[in-house]
C-alpha positions in Angstrom: -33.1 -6.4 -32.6 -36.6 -8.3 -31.9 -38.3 -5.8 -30.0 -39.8 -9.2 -27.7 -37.2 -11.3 -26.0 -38.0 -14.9 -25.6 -36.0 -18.2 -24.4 -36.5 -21.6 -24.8 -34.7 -24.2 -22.6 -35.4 -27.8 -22.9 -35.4 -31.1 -24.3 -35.8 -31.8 -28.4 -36.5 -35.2 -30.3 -36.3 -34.7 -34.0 -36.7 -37.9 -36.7 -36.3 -37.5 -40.4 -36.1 -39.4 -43.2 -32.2 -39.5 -44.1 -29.3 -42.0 -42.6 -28.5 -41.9 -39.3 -26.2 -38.8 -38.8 -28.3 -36.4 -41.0 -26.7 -34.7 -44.1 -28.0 -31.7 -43.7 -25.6 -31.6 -40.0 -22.6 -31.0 -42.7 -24.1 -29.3 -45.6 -24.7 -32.4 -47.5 -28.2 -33.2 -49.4 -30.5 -35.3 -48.5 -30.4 -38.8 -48.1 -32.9 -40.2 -50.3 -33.7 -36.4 -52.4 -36.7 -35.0 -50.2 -36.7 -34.6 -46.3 -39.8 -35.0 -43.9 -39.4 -35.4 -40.4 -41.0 -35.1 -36.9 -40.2 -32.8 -34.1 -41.0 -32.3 -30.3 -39.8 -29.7 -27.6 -40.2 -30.7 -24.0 -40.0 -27.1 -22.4 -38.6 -26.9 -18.8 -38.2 -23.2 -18.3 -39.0 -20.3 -21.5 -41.1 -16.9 -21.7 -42.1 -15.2 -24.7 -42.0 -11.8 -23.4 -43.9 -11.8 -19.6 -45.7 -15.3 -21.2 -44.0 -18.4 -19.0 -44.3 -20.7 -20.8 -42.3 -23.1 -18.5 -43.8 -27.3 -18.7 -45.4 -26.7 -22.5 -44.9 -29.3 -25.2 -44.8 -28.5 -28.4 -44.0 -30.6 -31.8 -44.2 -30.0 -35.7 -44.6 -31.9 -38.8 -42.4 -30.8 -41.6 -41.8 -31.9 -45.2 -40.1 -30.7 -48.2 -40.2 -32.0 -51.9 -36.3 -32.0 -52.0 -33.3 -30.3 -49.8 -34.7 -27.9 -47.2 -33.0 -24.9 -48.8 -34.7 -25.2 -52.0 -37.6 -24.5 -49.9 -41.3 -25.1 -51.1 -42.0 -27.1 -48.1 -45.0 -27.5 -46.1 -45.5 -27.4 -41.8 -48.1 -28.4 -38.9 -47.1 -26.3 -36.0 -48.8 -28.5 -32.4 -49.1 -26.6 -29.7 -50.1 -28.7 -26.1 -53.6 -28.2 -25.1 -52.6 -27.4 -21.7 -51.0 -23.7 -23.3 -53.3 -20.6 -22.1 -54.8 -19.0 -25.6 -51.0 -16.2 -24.8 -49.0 -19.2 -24.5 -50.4 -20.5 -27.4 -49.9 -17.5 -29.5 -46.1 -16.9 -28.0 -45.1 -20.5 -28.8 -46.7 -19.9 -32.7 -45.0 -16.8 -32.9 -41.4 -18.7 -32.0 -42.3 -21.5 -33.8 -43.1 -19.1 -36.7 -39.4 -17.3 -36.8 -41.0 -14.3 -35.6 -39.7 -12.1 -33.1 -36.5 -13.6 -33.6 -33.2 -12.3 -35.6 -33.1 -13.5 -39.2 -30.6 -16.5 -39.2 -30.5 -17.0 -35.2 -32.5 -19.8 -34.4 -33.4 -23.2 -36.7 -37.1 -22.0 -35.9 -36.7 -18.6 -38.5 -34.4 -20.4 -41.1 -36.8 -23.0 -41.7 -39.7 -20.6 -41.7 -38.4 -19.3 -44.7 -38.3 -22.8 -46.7 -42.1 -23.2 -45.8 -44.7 -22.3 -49.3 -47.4 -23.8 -46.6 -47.6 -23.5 -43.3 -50.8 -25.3 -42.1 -53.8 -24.1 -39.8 -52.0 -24.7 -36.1 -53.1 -27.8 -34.0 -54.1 -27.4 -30.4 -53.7 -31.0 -28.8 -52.7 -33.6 -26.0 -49.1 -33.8 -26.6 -47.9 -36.4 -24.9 -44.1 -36.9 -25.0 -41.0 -38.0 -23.1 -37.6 -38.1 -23.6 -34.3 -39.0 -21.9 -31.6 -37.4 -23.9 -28.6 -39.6 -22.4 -30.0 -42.8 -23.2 -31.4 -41.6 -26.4 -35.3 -42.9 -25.8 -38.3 -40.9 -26.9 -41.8 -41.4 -26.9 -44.3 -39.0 -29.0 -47.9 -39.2 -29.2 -50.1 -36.5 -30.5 -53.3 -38.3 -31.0 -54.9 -38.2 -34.0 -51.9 -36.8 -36.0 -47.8 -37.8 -34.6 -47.3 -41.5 -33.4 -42.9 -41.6 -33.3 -40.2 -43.2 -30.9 -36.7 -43.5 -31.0 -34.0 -45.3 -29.4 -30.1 -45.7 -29.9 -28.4 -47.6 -32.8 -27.6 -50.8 -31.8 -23.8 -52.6 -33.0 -25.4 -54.6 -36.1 -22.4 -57.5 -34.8 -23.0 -57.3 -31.1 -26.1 -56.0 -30.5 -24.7 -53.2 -28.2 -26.2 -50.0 -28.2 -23.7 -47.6 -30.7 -23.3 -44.2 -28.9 -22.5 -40.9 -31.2 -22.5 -37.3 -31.5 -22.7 -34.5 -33.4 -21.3 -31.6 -32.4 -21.6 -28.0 -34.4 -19.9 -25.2 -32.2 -21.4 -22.6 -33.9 -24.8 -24.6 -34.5 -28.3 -22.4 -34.8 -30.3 -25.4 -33.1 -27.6 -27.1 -30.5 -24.6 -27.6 -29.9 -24.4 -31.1 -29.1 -27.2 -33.6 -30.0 -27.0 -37.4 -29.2 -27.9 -39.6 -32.6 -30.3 -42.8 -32.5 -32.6 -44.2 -34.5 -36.7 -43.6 -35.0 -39.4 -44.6 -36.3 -43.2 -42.4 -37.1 -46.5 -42.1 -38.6 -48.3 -39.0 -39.6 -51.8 -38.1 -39.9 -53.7 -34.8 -41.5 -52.2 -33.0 -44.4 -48.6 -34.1 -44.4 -49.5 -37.9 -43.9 -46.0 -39.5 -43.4 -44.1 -42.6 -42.7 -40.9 -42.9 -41.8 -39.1 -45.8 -41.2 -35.9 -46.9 -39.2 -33.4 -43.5 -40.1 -32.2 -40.8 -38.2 -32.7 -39.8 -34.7 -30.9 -36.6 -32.6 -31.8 -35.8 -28.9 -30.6 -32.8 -27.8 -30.4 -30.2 -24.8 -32.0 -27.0 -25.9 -31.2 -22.9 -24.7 -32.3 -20.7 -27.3 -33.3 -17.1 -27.4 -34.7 -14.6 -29.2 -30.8 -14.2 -30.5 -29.4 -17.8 -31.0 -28.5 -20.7 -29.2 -26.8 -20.1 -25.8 -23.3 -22.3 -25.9 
């Protein structure tokens, strides 16, 4: 057991590069071969030990030549400015899959895919996102500009509503799917057009996601 306890409860907008739904959500490869995406945590109560960390943003870039399980991928941990120099090094340390059980959370299997993980970025991190209508806004100036919004009925025009929902999920258990669009700056310079979206209610400790 991780001799710190942590916990993480929020708000998550992620946007990759495969087809709306995400492969990798049923053990599939990814859409077109490689997978890059954007991520951003919108943290409305956590500690990292007797750290609070409660009102913190934080967001990552992420890329990997081909399926995330073949690993040699690369990562730009953002941590918000606002964070206190503890806060900053609690949220590295979770965002690191340290401190946590190996297998338990998304944030320590994917740290063990990464051959780089980049010098960490302390920045305005300015982002919003309403998880029921599937909106998000992410600005990180000088390095993430990304939004996303739902899929819209290609003959209506109606916005399509779906889920995904993995009971046993090391990230959530229920995530709304849209549709988003980003640009990268700094060493994983990216662009990634109209593909997938999920929005999502986080609770995740030091031992797994809370169901």
């Amino acid at each position: 057991m991780p001799d710190v306890k942590w916990t993480l409860v929020g708000r998550e907008f992620v946007h990759c590069n495969c087809a709306y739904g995400c492969p990798c959500q049923f053990n599939a490869l990814p859409t077109k071969g490689n997978c890059c995406a954007i991520a951003a945590i919108a943290i409305e109560e956590g500690h990292h030990g007797t750290t609070k960390l409660d009102g913190l943003n934080c967001s990552m870039i992420v890329a990997w030549p081909g399926a995330i399980h073949e690993g040699k991928g690369q990562a730009v941990p953002i941590i918000d400015e606002r964070a206190s120099p503890e806060q900053r090094e609690a949220l590295l340390r979770i965002l690191s899959g340290l401190d946590t059980e190996p297998g338990a959370t998304f944030f320590q299997v994917f740290s063990t895919t990464f051959e780089k993980v980049h010098d960490p970025v302390f920045a305005k991190v300015d982002f919003d996102v309403d998880i029921h209508r599937r909106t998000a806004r992410l600005n990180v100036p000088g390095w993430i500009e990304a939004h996303g919004e739902p899929i819209l009925n290609p003959v209506t025009g109606e916005t399509h509503r779906a889920r995904i929902n993995l009971p046993n999920g090391f990230e959530y258990d229920v995530c709304e799917v849209g549709r988003g669009w980003a640009e990268t700056q700094g060493p994983l310079k990216l662009s990634i057009p109209d593909s997938h979206a999920q929005f999502a209610r986080l609770h995740i400790t030091e031992s797994g996601v809370v169901h």
